[in-house]
Steps between C-alpha positions, in 0.01 A plus 500: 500500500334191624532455852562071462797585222768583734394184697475294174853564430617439772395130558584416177856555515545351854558121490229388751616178704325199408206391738494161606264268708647207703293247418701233761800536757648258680856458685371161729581676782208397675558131480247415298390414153130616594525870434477498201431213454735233309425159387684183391496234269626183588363533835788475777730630259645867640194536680673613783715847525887469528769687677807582286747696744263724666253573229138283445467423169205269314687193453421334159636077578563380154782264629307213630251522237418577099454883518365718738259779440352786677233741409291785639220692365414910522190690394461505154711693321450607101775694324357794288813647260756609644439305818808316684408186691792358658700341808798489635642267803795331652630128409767279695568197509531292842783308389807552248458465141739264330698595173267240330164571599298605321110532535129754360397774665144638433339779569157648380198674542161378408148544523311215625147532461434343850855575647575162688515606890605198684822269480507216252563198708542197258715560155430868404208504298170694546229555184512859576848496344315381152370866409821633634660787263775725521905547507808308628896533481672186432857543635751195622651521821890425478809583631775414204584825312357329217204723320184336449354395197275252546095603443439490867633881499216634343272754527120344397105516515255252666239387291464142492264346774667270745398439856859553633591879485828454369473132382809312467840641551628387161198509279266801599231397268263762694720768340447492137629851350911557583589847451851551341691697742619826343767532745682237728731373669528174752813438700523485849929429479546471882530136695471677858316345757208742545406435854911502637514790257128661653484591128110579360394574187261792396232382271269775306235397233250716301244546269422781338221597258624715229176485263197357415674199453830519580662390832872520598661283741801510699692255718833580663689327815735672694789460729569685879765712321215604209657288201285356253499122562221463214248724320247441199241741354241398194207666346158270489333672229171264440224424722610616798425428857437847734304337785639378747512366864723224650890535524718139510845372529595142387843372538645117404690270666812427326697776643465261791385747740262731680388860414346782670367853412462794690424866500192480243367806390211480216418837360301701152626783428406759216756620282558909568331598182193387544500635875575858308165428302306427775621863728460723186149379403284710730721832390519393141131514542474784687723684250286368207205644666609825522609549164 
């Protein structure tokens, strides 16, 4: 009997954990925007951090002005299949929401070919946005119990070249290719007043590539007592984007109000299967060998 069988066997029918690499952590505890490093279009807009209750958040000010957006960049990351690339982080707002409000919410990851490292101080365009690519969620921001339909809840690919990142709030020209959502759902159905309340919400979005050419997104936004405020998932099957390096946030004004996020964890992770491949190659060799 081959000595590497009984090992063989073994690891493939034990689920090995998936191992991920963190490719950016940050809580603001420290005070700072600086490390890591965030920057700011729109100059004095949210450039400073923000206590809500006794937690520092990044505060995003989209009440005084258009929009506010936020962005920070990580080594450069490329999915290979059945790669995960995704983050997750804490939103509030620093003021109640109104039954009527109603506002967009972006977030995306892109790859920048020279990732933009320095706050945007007048408007919120740079040319490095032009060559921009890569993946945003759509999703309004409201607090009726009404479900969204509008397009702004989508799920969608950025193509088109525009020197704002997420161009404007109602017509994203930048983001040519909308991706159907296979699954959704967009209701937030609560009027509370999230900073009396100290409610957050727990935002996750992901890519991951499934093929060649294949790459499946997901969006979700949760509540502090783990219900599904929103969630979308879509499929971009054609010309896909798997490099990537700069993480943003945009939010709009008329929910008359400011935003903040928190807790930001960016992380790739390889699906367990191909983590299997990678621990039995040397025996499956090995084995081969002696046969």
């Amino acid at each position: 009997m081959n000595p590497f069988l009984p090992i063989i066997l073994a690891l493939s029918t034990t689920i090995l954990p998936s191992a991920g690499t963190v490719l950016l952590s940050d809580d603001f505890s420290d005070g700072n925007r600086t490390a890591p490093a965030w920057y700011y279009a729109q100059g004095q807009a949210g450039s400073t951090l923000t206590t809500n209750g006794t937690r520092q958040n990044l505060l995003l000010d989209a009440a005084s002005r258009n929009n506010a957006q936020v962005w920070t960049t990580f080594a450069g990351t490329t999915l290979n299949i059945g790669h995960t690339l995704s983050v997750s982080f804490n939103f509030d707002a620093t003021g109640g929401i109104a039954s009527a409000d109603d506002g967009p919410f972006r977030i995306g990851f892109f790859n920048v070919g020279s990732p933009v490292n320095a706050d945007i101080n007048n408007g919120i365009g740079n040319p490095s946005w032009n060559g921009a690519t890569g993946y945003g969620a759509f999703a309004d921001i409201h607090a009726d119990a009404a479900v969204d339909t509008s397009p702004e809840s989508t799920l969608r690919q950025r193509t088109g070249a525009s020197d704002t990142l997420w161009a404007g709030a109602a017509s994203p020209v930048s983001f040519t290719t909308t991706l159907t959502p296979s699954d959704s759902s967009h209701s937030v159905g609560s009027t509370a007043n999230l900073a009396a309340d100290d409610l957050r919400y727990l935002v996750t979005f992901s890519l991951t590539r499934t093929g060649s050419d294949t790459m499946d997104l997901f969006y979700q936004m949760r509540d502090t007592s783990n219900n599904i405020i929103s969630t979308m998932n879509a499929t971009d099957g054609s010309g896909i984007v798997s490099s990537f390096n700069t993480f943003s946030v945009f939010t709009g004004t008329s929910v008359g109000q400011d935003f903040a996020i928190d807790n930001v964890v960016i992380s790739v992770v390889p699906e367990p299967s191909s983590i299997l491949v990678f621990a039995l190659a040397p025996f499956l060799t090995a084995y081969r060998r002696r046969r």
